[in-house]
PALORO-752664 format. One record per residue (C-alpha): x, y, z; residue number from 1; residue in three letters. Coordinates in steps of 0.25 Angstrom, whole numbers, plus 5000, padded with zeros to 4 digits. Layout:
N
ROTI  east  north  up  num  residu
ROTI  X  Y  Z  NUM  ALA
...
# end
This chain:
530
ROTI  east  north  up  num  residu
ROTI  4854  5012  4826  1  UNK
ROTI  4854  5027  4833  2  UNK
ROTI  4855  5037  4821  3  UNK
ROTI  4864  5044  4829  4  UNK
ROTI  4872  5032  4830  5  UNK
ROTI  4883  5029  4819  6  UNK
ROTI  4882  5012  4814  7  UNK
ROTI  4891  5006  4822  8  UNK
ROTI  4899  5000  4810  9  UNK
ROTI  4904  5013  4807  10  UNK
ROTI  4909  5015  4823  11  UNK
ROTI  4913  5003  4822  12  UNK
ROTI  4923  5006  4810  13  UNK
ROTI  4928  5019  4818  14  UNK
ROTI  4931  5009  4830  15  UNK
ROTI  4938  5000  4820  16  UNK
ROTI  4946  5012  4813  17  UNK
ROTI  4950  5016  4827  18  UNK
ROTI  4954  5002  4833  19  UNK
ROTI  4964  5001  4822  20  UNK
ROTI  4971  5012  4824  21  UNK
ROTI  4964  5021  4813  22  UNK
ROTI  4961  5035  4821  23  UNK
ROTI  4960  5045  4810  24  UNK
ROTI  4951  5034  4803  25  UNK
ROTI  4942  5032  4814  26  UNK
ROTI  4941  5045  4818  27  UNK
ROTI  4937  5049  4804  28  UNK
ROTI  4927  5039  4802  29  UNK
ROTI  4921  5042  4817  30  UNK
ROTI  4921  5056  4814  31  UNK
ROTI  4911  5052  4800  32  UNK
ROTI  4902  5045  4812  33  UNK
ROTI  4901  5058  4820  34  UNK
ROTI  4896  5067  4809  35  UNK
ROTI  4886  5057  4805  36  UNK
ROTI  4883  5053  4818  37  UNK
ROTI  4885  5063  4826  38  UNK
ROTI  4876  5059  4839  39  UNK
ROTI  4884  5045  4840  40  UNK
ROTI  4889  5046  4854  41  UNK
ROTI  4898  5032  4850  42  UNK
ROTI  4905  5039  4839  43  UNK
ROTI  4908  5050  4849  44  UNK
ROTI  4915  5042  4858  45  UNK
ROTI  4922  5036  4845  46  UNK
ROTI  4928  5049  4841  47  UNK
ROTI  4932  5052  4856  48  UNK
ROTI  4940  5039  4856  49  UNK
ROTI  4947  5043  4843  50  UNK
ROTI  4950  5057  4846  51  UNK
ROTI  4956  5051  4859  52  UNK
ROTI  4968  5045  4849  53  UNK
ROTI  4971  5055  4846  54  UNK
ROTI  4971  5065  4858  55  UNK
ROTI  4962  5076  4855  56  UNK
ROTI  4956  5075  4870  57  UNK
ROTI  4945  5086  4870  58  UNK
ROTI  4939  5083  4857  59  UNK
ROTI  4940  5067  4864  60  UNK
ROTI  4930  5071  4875  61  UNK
ROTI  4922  5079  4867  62  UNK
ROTI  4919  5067  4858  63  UNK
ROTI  4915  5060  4870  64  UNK
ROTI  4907  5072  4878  65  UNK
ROTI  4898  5071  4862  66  UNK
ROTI  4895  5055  4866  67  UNK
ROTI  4892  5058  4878  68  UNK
ROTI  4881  5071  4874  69  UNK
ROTI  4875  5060  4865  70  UNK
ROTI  4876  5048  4876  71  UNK
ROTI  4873  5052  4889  72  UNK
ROTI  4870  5042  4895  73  UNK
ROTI  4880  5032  4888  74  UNK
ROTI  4890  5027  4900  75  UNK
ROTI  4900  5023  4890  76  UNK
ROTI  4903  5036  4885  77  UNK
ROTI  4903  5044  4897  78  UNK
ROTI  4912  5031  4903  79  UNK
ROTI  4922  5035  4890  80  UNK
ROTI  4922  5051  4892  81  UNK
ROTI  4926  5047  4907  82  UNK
ROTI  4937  5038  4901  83  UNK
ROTI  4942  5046  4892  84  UNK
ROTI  4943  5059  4899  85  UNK
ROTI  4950  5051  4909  86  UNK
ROTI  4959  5048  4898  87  UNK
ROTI  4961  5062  4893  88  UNK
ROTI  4965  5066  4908  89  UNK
ROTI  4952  5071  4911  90  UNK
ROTI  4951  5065  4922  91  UNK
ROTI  4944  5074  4932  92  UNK
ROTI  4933  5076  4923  93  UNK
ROTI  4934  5059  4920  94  UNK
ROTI  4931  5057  4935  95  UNK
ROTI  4919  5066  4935  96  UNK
ROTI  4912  5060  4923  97  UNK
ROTI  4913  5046  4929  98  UNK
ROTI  4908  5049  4945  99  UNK
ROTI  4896  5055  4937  100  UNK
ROTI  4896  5042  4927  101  UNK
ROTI  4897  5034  4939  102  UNK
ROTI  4881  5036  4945  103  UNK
ROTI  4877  5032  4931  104  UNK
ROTI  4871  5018  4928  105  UNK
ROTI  4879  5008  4921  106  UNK
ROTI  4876  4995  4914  107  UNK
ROTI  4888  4992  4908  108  UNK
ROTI  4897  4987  4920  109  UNK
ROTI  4908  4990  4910  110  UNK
ROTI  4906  5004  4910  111  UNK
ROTI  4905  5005  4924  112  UNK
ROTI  4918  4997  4928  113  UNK
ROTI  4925  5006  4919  114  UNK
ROTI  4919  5018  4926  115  UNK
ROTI  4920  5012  4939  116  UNK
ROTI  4936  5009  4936  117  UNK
ROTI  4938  5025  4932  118  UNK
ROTI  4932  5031  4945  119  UNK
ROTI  4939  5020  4953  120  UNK
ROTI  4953  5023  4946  121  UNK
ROTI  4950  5040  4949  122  UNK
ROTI  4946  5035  4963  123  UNK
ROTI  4932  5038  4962  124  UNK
ROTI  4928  5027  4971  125  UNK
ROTI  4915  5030  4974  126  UNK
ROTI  4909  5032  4962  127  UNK
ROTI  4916  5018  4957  128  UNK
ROTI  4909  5013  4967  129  UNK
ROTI  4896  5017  4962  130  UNK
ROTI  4900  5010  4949  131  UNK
ROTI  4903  4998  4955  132  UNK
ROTI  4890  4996  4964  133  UNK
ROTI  4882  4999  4952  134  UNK
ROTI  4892  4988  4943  135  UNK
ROTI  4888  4979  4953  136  UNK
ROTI  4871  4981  4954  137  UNK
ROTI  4874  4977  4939  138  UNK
ROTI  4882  4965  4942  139  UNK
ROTI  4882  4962  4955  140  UNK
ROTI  4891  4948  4951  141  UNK
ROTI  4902  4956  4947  142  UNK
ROTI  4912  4955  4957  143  UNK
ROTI  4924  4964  4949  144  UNK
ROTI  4913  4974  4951  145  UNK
ROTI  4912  4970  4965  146  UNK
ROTI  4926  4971  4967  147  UNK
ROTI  4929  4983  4962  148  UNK
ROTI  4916  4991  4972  149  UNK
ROTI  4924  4985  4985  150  UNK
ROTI  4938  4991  4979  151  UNK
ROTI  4931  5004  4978  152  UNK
ROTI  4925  5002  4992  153  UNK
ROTI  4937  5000  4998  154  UNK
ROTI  4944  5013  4992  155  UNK
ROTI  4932  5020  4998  156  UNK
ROTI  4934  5013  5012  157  UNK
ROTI  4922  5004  5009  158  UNK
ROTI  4930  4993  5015  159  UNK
ROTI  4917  4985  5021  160  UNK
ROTI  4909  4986  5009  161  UNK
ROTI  4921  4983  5000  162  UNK
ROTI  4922  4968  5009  163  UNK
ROTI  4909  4966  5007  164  UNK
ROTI  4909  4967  4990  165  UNK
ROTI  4921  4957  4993  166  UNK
ROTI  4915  4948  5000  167  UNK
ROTI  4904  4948  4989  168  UNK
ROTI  4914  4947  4978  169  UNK
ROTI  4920  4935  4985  170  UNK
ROTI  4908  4928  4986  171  UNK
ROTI  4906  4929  4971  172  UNK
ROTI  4920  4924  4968  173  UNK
ROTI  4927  4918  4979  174  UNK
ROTI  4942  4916  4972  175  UNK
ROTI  4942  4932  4967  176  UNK
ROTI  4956  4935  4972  177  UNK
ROTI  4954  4951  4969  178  UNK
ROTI  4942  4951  4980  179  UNK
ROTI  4949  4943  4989  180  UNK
ROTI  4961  4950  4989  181  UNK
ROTI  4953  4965  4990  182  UNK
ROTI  4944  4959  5003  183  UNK
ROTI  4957  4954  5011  184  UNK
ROTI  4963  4968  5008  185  UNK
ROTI  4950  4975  5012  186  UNK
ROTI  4953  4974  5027  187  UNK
ROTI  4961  4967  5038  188  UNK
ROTI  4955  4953  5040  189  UNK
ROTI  4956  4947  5053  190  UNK
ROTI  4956  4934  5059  191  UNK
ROTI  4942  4935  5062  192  UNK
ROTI  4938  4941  5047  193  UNK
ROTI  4946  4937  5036  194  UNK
ROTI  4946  4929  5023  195  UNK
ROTI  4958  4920  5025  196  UNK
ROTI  4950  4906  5021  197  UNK
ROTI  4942  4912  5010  198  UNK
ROTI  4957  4915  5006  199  UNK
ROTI  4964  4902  5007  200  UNK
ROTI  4952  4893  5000  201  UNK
ROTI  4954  4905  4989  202  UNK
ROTI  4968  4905  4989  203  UNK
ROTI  4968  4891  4985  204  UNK
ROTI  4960  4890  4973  205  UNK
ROTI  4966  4891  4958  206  UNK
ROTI  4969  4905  4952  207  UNK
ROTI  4968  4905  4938  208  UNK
ROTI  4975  4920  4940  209  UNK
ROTI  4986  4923  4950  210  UNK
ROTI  4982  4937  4952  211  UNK
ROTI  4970  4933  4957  212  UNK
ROTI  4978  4920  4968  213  UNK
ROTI  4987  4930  4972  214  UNK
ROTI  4977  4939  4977  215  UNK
ROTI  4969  4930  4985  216  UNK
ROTI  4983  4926  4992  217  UNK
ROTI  4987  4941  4996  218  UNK
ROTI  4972  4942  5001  219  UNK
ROTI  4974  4929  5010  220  UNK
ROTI  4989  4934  5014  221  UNK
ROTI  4982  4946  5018  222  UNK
ROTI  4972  4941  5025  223  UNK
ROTI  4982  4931  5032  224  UNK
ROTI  4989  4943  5035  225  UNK
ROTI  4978  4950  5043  226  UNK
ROTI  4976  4939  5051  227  UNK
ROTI  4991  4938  5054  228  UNK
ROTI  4993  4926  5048  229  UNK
ROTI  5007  4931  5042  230  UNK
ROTI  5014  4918  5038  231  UNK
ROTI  5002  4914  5031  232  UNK
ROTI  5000  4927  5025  233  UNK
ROTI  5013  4928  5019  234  UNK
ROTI  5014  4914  5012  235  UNK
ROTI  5001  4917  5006  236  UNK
ROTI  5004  4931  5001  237  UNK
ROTI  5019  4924  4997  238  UNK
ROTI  5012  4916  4988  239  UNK
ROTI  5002  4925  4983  240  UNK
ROTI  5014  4935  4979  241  UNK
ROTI  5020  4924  4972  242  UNK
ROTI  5008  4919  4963  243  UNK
ROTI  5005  4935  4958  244  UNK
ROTI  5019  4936  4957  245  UNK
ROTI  5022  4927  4947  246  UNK
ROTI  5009  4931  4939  247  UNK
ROTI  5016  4944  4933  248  UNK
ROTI  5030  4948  4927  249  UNK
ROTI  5038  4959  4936  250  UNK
ROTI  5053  4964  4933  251  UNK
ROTI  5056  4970  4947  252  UNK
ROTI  5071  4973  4940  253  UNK
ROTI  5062  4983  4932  254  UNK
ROTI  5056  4989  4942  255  UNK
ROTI  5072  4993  4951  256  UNK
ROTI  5076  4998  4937  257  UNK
ROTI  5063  5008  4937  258  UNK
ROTI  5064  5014  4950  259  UNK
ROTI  5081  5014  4949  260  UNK
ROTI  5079  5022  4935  261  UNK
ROTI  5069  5030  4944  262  UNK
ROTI  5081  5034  4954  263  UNK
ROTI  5091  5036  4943  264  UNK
ROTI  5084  5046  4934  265  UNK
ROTI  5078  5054  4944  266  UNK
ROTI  5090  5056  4954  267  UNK
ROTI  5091  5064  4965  268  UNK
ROTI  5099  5077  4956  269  UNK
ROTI  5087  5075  4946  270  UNK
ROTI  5074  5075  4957  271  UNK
ROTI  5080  5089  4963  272  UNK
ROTI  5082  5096  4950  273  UNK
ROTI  5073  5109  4951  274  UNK
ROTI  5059  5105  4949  275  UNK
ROTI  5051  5106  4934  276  UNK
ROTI  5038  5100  4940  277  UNK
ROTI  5024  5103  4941  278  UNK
ROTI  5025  5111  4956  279  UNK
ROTI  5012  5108  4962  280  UNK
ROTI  5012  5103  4976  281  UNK
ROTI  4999  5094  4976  282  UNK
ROTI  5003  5080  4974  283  UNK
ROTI  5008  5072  4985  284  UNK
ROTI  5015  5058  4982  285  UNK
ROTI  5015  5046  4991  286  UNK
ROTI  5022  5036  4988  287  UNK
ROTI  5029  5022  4989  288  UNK
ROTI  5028  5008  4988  289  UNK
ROTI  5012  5002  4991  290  UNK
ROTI  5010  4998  5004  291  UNK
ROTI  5020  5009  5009  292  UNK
ROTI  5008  5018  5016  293  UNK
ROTI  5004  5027  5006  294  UNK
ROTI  4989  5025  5008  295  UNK
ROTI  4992  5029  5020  296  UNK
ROTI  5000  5042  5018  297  UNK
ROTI  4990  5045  5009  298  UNK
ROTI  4980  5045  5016  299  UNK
ROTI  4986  5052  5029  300  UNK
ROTI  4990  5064  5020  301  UNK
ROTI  4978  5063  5012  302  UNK
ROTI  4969  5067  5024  303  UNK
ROTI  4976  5082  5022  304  UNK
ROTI  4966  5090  5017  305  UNK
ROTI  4975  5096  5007  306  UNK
ROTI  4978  5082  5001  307  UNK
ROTI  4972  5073  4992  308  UNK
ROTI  4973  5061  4990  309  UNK
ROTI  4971  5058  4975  310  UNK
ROTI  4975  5041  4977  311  UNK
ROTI  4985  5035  4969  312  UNK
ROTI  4987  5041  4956  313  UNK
ROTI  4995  5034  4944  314  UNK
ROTI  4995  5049  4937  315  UNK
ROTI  5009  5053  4939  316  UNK
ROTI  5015  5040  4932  317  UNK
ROTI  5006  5042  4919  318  UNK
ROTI  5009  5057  4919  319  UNK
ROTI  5024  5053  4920  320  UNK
ROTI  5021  5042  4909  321  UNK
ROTI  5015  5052  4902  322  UNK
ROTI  5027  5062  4903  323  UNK
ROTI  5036  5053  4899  324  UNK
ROTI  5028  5049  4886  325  UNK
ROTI  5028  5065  4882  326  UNK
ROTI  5043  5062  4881  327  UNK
ROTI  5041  5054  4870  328  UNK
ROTI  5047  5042  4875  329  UNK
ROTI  5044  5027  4872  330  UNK
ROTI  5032  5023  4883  331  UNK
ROTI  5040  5009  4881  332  UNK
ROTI  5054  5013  4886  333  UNK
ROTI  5059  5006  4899  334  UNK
ROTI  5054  5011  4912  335  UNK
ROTI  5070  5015  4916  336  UNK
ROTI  5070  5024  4903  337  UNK
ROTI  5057  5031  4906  338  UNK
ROTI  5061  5034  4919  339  UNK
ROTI  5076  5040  4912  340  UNK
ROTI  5064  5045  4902  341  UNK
ROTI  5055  5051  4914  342  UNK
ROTI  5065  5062  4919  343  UNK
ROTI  5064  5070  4907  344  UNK
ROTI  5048  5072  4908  345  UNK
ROTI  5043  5085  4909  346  UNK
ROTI  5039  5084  4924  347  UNK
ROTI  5032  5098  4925  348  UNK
ROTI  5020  5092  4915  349  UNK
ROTI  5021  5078  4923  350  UNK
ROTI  5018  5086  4936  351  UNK
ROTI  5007  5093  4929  352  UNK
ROTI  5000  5081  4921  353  UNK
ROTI  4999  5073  4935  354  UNK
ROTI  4995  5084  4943  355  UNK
ROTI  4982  5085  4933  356  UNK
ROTI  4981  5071  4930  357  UNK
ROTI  4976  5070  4946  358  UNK
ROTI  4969  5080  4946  359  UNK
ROTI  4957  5072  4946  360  UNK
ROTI  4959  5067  4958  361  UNK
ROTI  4968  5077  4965  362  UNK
ROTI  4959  5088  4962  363  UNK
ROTI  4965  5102  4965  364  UNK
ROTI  4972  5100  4979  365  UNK
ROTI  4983  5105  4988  366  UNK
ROTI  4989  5090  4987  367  UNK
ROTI  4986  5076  4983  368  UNK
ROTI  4992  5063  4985  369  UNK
ROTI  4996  5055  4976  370  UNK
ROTI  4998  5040  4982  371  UNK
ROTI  5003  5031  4969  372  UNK
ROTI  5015  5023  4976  373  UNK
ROTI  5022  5020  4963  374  UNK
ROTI  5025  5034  4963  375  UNK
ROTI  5036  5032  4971  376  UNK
ROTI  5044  5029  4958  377  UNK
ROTI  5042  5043  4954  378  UNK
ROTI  5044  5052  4965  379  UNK
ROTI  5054  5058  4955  380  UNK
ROTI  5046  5061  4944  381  UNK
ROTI  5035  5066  4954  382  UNK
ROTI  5045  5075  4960  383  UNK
ROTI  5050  5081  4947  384  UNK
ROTI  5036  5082  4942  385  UNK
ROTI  5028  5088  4956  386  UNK
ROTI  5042  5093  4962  387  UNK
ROTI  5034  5099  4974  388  UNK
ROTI  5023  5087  4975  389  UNK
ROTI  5027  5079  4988  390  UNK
ROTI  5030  5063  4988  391  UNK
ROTI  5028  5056  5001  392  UNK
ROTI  5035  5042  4999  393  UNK
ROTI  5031  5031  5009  394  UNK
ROTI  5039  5020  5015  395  UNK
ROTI  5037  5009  5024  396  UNK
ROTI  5044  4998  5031  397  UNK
ROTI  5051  4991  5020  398  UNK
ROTI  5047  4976  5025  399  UNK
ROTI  5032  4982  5027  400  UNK
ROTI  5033  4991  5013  401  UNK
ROTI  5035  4977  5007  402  UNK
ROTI  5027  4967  5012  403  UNK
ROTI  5017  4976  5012  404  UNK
ROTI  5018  4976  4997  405  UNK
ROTI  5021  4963  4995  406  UNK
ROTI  5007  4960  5002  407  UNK
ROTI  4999  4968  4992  408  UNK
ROTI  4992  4963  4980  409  UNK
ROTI  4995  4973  4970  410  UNK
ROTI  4995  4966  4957  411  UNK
ROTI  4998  4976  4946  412  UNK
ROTI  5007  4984  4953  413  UNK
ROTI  5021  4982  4961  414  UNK
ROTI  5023  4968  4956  415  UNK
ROTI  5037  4969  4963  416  UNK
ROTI  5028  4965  4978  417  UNK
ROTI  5026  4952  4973  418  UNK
ROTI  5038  4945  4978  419  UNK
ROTI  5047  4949  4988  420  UNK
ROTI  5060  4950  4982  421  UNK
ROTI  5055  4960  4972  422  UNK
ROTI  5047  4967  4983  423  UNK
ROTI  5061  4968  4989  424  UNK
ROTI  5068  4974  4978  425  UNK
ROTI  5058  4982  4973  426  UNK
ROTI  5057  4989  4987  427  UNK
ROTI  5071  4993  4987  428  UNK
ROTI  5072  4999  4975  429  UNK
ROTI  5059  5007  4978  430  UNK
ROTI  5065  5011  4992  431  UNK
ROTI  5077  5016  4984  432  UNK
ROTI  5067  5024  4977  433  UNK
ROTI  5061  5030  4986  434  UNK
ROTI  5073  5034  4997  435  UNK
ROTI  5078  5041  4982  436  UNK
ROTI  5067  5050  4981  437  UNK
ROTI  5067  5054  4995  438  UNK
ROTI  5082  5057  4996  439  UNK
ROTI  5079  5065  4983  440  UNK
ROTI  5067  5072  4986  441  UNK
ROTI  5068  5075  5001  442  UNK
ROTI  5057  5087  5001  443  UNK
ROTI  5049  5082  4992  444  UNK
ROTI  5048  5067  4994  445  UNK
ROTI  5045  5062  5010  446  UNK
ROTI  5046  5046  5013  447  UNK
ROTI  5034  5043  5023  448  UNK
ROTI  5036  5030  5032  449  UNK
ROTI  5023  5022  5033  450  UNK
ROTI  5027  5019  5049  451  UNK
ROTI  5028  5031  5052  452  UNK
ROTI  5012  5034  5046  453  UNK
ROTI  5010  5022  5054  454  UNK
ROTI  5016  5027  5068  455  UNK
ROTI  5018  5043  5067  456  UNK
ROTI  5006  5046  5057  457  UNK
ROTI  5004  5060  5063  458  UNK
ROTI  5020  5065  5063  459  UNK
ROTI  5021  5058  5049  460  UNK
ROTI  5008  5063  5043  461  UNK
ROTI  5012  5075  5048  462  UNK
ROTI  5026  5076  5041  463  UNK
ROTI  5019  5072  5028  464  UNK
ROTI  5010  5081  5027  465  UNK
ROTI  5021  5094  5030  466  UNK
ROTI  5030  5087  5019  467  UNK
ROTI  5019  5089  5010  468  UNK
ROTI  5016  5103  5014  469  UNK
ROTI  5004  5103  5021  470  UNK
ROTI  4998  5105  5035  471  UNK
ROTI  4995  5096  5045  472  UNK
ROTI  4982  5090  5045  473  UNK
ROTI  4976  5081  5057  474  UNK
ROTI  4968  5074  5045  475  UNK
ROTI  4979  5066  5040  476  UNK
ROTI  4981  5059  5052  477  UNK
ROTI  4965  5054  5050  478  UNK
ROTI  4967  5049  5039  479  UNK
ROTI  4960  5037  5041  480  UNK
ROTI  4946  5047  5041  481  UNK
ROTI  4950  5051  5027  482  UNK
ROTI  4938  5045  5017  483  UNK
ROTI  4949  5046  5004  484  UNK
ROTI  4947  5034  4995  485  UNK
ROTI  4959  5025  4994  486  UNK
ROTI  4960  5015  4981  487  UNK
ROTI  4974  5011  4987  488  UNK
ROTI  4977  4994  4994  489  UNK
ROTI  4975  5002  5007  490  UNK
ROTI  4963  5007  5004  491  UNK
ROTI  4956  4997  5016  492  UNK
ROTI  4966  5004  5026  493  UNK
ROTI  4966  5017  5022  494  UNK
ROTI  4955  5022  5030  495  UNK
ROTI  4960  5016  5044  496  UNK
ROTI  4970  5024  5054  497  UNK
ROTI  4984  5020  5055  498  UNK
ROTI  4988  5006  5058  499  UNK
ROTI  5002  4998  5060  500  UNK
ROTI  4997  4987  5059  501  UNK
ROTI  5007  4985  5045  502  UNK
ROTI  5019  4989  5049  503  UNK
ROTI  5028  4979  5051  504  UNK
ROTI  5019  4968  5045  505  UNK
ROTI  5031  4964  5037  506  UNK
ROTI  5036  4958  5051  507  UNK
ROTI  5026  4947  5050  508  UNK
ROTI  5034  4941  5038  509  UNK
ROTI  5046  4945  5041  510  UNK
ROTI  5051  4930  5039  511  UNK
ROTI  5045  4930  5026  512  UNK
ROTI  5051  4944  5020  513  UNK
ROTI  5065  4941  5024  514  UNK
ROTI  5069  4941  5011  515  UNK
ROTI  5062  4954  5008  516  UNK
ROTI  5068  4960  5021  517  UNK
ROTI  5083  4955  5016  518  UNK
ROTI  5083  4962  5003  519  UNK
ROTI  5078  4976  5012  520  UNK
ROTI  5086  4974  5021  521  UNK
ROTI  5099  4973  5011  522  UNK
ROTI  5094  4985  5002  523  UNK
ROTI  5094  4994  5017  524  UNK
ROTI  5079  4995  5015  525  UNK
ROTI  5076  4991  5030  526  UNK
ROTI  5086  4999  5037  527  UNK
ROTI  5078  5011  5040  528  UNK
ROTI  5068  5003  5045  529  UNK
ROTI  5073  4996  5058  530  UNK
# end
């Protein structure tokens, strides 16, 4: 044993201490280890992970800058300060560490996936991309690896050299539902090039797991689709719908309530009380329900040169959980009563706290956009918490918003776009929602119609961009030129000019969608859309 290096039976006891729940115990007996083996890079890391408990972040990195000075070149420790720094909101400093990891070797595909996972979450694409070129030299059989190289191609525009990886990845395992529902979405199939009988033969075969059958169904509907196949398309992707839906439990009543309890607690009276916010005028929200156009909005303004676009960020919903938890409230509570709960949040810190935590990847910018759809529910809280930030809302034909939607695999989110009947209720609601905030927040909320990007993109660019108080810029109308990654479901289309070839697509079903077209029709949803 390295006489630097305490026996592993005593760390060993610290990691037993510390499993159980016994902090002060562990951290006593690591602290013995370091006075007598003060070089022991493993016992460093040890104390970093105990003084994590309990909150004492700079002596934390510390610790862990020592097991490094003693390790260099051990990749498991600089892979935990990267992790941990990340999870004491250093982010900035988290991102640099890991593109510098990234040009490292690895052996341990583990550590390398991990890595490769963080750079991708922080959109660092090209540097996961290394990771999993290199992964893939090590094991050149593992098609997850495979798999996750094409994603990242694809949010780099690689869209040729990410067909190619599926293409490989299919031969190795012909029934694998996630690479055949990623190739069909890659690009528009033709009649001429498609995958429509690869798809059927797999789309017969037993499915142990229904995620996995339902995938390869959307990816032939979708096919079907591009071929203008409709009635085909639609039974298929009917019946894919149907077997993902009945893999999971959903309560769509719970999901009205929330965004009715949204309404309620912040009222018109309430949204116009003078502003006690952060007042900075940098972010920029789109929003709305997926499949609306925001990519596309995103985009169009994000080729202004005093915009960025930092993607879509999730920060605003933890710095609001986050509020909310400073008010020493049970994190169990019913989502109604945290809503009732939330209005009480000191929304000057909440502006603040988001506003740093995306520094990472806003940088220090006139503006950047902030393109998380499910922020639509919280255009209230944004308003009270950025009072001068701007919220663009984008809408689209109600029947074309839908199907749309219900069209789209997302699995783990908006498990309401399964069936149409829920689809339909959920919509209305939503739509509720969002004509609220507009009548609410006139100058600071402004609704965007997706046809109108489609038909008049330069008279509506135009009247964005002078509602978020900016000059004009030809750029934004050459969008398409703008090399910006996209990790979004249209990251394949986002580089192409603009097309109508999806609006009105729901006409093509229309036998099919009646009943979803009755319940719009009855809620007044369709009547602005003649």
């Amino acid at each position: 044993m390295n006489q630097h290096q305490a026996p592993i039976e005593l760390q060993q006891q610290v990691q037993n201490k510390a499993q159980q729940g016994q902090w002060a115990q562990a951290q006593h007996l690591n602290e013995q280890l370091l006075k007598a083996y003060p070089k022991d890079a493993q016992a460093w890391i040890n104390h970093s992970m105990l003084l994590f408990q309990t909150g004492q972040k700079q002596a934390v990195i510390k610790a862990i800058e020592q097991a490094c000075q003693i390790a260099p070149d051990d990749l498991a420790f600089q892979l935990h300060r990267i992790m941990a720094l990340e999870a004491l909101s250093e982010v900035k400093r988290a991102i640099e560490l890991a593109n510098e990891l990234a040009d490292k070797s690895f052996k341990s595909n583990q550590q390398l996936e991990s890595l490769a996972a963080f750079l991708n979450k922080h959109q660092q694409f090209p540097s996961a991309a290394n990771l999993y070129q290199q992964g893939l030299k090590l094991q050149p059989k593992n098609n997850q690896l495979r798999l996750n190289l094409a994603m990242t191609q694809q949010y780099l525009g690689q869209i040729e050299s990410a067909n190619e990886l599926a293409d490989q990845a299919i031969i190795q395992e012909p029934h694998n539902g996630d690479v055949h529902f990623f190739r069909s979405h890659l690009k528009r199939q033709t009649e001429d090039s498609n995958h429509i009988k690869a798809l059927q033969q797999t789309s017969k075969q037993t499915f142990s797991n229904p995620t996995q059958q339902a995938k390869v169904l959307f990816a032939l509907a979708k096919e079907l689709e591009d071929c203008q196949q409709y009635q085909d398309s639609f039974e298929t992707r009917s019946q894919g719908a149907k077997v993902y839906r009945h893999s999971f439990q959903y309560d769509l009543q719970s999901d009205l309530d929330f965004m009715q309890a949204i309404q309620d607690a912040y009222h018109r009276e309430f949204l116009q009380r003078k502003p006690d916010g952060c007042t900075t005028q940098e972010p920029i929200f789109i929003v709305g329900l997926p499949r609306s156009g925001t990519t596309l909005l995103e985009r169009i303004i994000g080729s202004h040169s005093e915009i960025v676009s930092a993607g879509e960020l999730t920060n605003f919903n933890r710095c609001m959980l986050s509020g909310i938890q400073q008010l020493g409230l049970n994190p169990q509570m019913p989502r109604k009563q945290m809503v009732a709960a939330s209005v009480k949040i000191n929304f000057n810190a909440l502006g603040e706290n988001y506003l740093q935590s995306t520094r990472p990847i806003s940088g220090i910018t006139p503006h950047f956009i902030d393109k998380f759809p499910q922020n639509a529910q919280y255009v209230g809280l944004i308003h009270r918490a950025l009072p001068r930030a701007k919220i663009l809302i984008l809408e689209r034909h109600p029947l074309d918003v839908c199907y749309a939607v219900y069209k789209q695999m997302f699995t783990d989110i908006y498990q309401f776009s399964y069936d149409l009947d829920e689809l339909a209720q959920y919509y209305i609601r939503h739509q509720q929602l969002m004509n609220h905030w507009q009548s609410a927040l006139p100058d600071q909320v402004k609704t965007v119609r997706y046809e109108d990007l489609i038909s008049e993109l330069e008279t509506t660019a135009k009247q964005v961009v002078e509602f978020c108080g900016l000059e004009w810029q030809e750029a934004c109308i050459n969008f398409h030129q703008n090399q910006q990654t996209s990790n979004t479901a249209s990251a394949s289309q986002v580089r192409q000019k603009i097309y109508s070839t999806s609006v009105g697509l729901w006409k093509n079903y229309e036998d099919q969608l009646k009943p979803l077209i009755t319940q719009l029709q009855q809620a007044g949803c369709l009547k602005d859309w003649l």
